[in-house]
C-alpha positions as CSV (number, residue, x, y, z in Angstrom):
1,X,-4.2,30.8,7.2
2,X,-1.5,30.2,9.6
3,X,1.4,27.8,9.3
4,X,2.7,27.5,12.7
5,X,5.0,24.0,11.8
6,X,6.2,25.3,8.2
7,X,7.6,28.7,9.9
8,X,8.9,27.2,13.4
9,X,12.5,26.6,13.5
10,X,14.5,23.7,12.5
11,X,17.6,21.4,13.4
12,X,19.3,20.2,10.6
13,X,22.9,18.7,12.0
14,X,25.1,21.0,12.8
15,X,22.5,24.4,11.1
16,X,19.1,25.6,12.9
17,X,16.8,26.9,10.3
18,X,14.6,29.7,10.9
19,X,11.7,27.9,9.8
20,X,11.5,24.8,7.3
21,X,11.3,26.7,3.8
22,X,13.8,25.4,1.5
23,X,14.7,26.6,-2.1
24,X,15.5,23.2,-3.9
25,X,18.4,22.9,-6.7
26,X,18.0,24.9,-9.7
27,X,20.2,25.5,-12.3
28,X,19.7,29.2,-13.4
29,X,22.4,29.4,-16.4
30,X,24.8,31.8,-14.3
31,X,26.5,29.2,-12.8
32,X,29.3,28.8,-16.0
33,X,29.5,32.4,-16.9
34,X,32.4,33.5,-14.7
35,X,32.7,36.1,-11.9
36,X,29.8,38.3,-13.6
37,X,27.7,35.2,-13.4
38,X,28.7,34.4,-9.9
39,X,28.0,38.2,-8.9
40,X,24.7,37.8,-10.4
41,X,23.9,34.5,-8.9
42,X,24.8,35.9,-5.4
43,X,22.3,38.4,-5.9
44,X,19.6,35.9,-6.7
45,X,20.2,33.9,-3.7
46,X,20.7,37.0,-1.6
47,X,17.7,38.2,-2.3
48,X,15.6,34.6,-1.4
49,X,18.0,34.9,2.1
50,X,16.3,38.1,3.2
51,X,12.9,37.3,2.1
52,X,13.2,34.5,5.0
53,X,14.1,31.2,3.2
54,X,15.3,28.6,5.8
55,X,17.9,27.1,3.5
56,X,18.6,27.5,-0.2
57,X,20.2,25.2,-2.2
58,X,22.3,25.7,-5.6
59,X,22.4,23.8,-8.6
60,X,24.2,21.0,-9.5
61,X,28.2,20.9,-9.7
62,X,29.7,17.6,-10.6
63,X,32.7,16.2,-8.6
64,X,34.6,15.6,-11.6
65,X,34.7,15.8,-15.5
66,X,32.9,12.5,-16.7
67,X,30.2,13.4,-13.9
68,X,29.0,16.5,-15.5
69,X,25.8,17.3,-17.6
70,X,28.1,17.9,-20.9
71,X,31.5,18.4,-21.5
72,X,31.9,21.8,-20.1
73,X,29.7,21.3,-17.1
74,X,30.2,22.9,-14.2
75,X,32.6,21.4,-11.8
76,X,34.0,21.7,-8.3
77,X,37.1,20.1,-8.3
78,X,39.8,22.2,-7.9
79,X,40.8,25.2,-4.9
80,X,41.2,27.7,-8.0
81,X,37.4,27.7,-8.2
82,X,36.6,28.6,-4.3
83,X,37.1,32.2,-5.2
84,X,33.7,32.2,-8.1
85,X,31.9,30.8,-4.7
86,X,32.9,32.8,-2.1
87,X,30.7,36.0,-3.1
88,X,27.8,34.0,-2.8
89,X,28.5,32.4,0.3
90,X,28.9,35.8,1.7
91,X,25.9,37.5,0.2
92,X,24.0,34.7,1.5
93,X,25.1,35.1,4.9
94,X,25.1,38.8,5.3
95,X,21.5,38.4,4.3
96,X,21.2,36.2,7.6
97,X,20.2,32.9,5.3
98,X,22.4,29.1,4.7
99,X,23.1,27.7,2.1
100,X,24.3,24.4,0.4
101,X,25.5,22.9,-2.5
102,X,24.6,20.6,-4.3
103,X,27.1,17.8,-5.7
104,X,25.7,16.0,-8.7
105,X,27.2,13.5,-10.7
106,X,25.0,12.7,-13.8
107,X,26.3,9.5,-14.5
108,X,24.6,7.9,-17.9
109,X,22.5,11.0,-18.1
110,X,25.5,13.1,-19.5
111,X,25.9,14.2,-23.2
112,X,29.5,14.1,-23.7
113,X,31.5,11.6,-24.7
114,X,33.1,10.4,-20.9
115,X,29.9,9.4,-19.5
116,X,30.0,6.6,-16.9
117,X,27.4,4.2,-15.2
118,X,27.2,1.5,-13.4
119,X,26.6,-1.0,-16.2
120,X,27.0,0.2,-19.7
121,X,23.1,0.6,-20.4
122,X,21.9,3.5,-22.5
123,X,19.4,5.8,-20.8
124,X,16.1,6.3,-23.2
125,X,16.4,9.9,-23.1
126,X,20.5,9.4,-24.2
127,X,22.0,8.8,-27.3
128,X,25.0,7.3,-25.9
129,X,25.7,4.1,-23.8
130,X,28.0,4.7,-20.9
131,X,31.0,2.8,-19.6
132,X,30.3,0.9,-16.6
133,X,32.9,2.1,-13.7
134,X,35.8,0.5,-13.0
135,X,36.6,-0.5,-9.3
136,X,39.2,1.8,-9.5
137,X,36.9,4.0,-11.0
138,X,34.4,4.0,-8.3
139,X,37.2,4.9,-5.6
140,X,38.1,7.4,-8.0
141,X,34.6,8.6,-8.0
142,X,34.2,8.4,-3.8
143,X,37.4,10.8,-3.4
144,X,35.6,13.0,-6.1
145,X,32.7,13.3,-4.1
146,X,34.5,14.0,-0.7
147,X,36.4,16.7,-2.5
148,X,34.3,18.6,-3.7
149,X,32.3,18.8,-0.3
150,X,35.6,19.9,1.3
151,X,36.1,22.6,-1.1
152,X,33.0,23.6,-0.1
153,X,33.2,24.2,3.4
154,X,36.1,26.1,2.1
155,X,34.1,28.3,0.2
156,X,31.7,29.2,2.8
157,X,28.7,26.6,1.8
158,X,27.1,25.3,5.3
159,X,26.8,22.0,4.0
160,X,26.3,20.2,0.7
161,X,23.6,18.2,-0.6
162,X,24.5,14.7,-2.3
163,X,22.4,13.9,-5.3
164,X,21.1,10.3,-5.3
165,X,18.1,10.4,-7.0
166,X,17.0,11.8,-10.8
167,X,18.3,9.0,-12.6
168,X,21.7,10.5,-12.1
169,X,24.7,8.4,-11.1
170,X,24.5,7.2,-7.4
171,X,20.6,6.3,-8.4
172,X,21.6,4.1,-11.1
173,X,23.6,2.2,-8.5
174,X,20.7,2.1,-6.4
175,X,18.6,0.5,-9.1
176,X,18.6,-3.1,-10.2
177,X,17.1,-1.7,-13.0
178,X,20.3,0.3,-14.1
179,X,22.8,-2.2,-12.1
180,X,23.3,-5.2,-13.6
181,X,26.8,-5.5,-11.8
182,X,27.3,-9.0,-10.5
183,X,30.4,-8.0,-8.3
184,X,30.5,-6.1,-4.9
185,X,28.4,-3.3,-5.8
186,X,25.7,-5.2,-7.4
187,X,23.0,-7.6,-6.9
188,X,21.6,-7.1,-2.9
189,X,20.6,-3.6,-1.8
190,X,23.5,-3.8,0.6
191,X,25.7,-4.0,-2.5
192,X,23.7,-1.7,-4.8
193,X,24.2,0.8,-1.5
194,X,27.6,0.4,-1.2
195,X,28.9,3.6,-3.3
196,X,26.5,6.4,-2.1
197,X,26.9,5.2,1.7
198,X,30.3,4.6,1.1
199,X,30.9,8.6,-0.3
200,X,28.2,9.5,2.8
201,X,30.6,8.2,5.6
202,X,34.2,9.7,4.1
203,X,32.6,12.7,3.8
204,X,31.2,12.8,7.0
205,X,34.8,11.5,8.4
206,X,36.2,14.7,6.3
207,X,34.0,17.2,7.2
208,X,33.8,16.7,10.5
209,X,30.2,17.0,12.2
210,X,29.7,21.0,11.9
211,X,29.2,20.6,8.3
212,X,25.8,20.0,7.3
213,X,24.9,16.8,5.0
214,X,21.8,16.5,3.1
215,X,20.8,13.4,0.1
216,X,18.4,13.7,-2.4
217,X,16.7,10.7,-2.6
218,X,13.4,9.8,-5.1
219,X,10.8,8.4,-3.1
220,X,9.2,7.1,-6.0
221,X,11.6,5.8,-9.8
222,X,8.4,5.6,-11.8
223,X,10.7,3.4,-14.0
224,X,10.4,-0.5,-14.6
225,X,12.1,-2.6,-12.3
226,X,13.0,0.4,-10.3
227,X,14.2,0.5,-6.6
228,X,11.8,-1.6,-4.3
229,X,9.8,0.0,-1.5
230,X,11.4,-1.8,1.3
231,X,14.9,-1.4,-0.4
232,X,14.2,2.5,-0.3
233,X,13.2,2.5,3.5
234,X,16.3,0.0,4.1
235,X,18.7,2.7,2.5
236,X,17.1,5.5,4.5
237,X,18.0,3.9,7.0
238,X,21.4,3.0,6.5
239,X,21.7,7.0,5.1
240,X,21.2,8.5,9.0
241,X,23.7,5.9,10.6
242,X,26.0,6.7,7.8
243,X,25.7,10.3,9.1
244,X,23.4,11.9,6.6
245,X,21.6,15.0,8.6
246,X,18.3,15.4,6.4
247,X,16.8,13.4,3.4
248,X,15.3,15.6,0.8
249,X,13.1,13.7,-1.2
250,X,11.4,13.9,-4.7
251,X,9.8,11.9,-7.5
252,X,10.6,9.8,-10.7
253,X,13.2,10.1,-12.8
254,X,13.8,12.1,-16.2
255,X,13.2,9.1,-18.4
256,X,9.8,8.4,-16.2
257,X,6.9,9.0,-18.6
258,X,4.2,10.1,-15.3
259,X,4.0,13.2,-14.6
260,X,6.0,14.7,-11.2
261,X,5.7,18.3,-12.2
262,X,3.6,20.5,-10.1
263,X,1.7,21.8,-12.6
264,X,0.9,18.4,-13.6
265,X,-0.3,16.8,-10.8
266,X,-2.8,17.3,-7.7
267,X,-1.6,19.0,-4.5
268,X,0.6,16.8,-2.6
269,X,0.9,13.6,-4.9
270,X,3.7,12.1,-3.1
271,X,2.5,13.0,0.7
272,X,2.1,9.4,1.9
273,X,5.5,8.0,0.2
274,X,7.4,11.1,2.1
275,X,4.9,10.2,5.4
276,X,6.2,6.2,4.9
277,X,9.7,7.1,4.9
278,X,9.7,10.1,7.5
279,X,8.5,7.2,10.1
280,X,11.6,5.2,9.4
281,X,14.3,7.6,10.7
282,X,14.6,10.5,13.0
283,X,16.0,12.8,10.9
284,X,14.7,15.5,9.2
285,X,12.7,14.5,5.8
């Protein structure tokens, strides 16, 4: 069986991929274990790089410290952290493959005692309610975000990936069901939008256009009251003329009691949600 379209190449902003295989966000546990970890995790992305992945993509790093998984989470906030990246960067690219990384901000998902949301609502898989962002919080939050995406391109990533679906922080903004916020970034999808897109064009204004920029957005919440259809679409949208280069989509969030998992579910679940919003934009989905 051949798969001419799956192995041609790709454009993807300012990159062109050897083919369209991607290695999505993992976290593999080596990320917070220091230069040994980091030697080790260059390995492990080396090694996809020569077996011909198109682009890999690393776990999560929060901008900032209330935005990570737990209170020790691993960050990218500071130039005294570009060193632990640079080997990978490097292994990566002497074994001819890009890579990006991802920033992720977990929002009311976290399990430490900082977490913040966009209205203080508990998640059902959390313990803890969250404080709902400040205004000067959230500008806090968008300088975060283009920080760490500078630091990098200083570090030798080709791009980064922006996570906005999961559940995690910019999808709780994108949901009325986790944005109850009757101020400027609540209520309309115009409002509910206004953080990730805002994060999407100062980074783009940052990083210039030979930096690759990539969002994860959930095609589906599988949660009540979740983001609408023709909201989703709308945002898509808005994502590309904000100067997003690729959408990388997946399903549901962690609290979402269907299935997403592969082994869970039939071949190709999702096909005609990813089909609906590939026809909306031009760039790559």
């Amino acid at each position: 069986m051949s798969y001419p379209l799956l192995l041609s190449p790709l454009r993807l902003g300012p990159l062109t991929l050897p083919n369209r295989v991607v290695m999505g966000a993992m976290h593999t546990g080596l990320e917070g274990m220091g230069p040994e970890g980091q030697k080790r995790l260059a390995a492990f992305f080396a090694e996809r790089a020569a077996g011909g992945t198109g682009l890999l993509i690393t776990g999560g790093y929060s901008p900032n410290a209330a935005g990570g998984m737990s209170a020790h989470d691993n960050t990218l906030d500071s130039e005294q952290q570009i060193s632990l990246h640079l080997p990978v960067t490097e292994a990566v690219h002497r074994a001819g493959g890009r890579i990006l990384l991802q920033i992720l901000h977990a929002g009311r998902y976290g399990r430490h005692a900082a977490i913040v949301a966009p209205s203080a609502l508990r998640a059902p898989i959390s313990r803890q309610e969250p404080a709902a962002l400040t205004a000067d919080g959230i500008e806090t939050t968008t300088g975060d975000f283009v920080r760490s995406a500078l630091l990098a391109r200083q570090a030798g990533y080709d791009g980064v990936e922006i996570m906005g679906g999961g559940g995690y922080l910019l999808a709780e903004f994108l949901s009325p069901a986790t944005n109850h916020r009757t101020d400027q970034w609540g209520g309309p999808i115009e409002n509910r939008a206004r953080l990730p897109l805002d994060i999407v064009r100062r980074m783009r204004a940052a990083v210039g256009p030979g930096f690759a920029l990539v969002f994860r957005l959930s095609l589906l919440d599988l949660v009540a009251d979740g983001l609408a259809d023709t909201d989703r679409l709308w945002f898509a949208r808005a994502l590309e003329e904000a100067g997003i280069d690729a959408i990388n989509t997946h399903s549901g969030w962690h609290e979402a009691q269907i299935p997403t998992i592969a082994a869970c579910v039939p071949p190709m679940p999702f096909a005609e949600f990813a089909g609906r919003l590939r026809r909306q934009v031009r760039i790559p989905v």
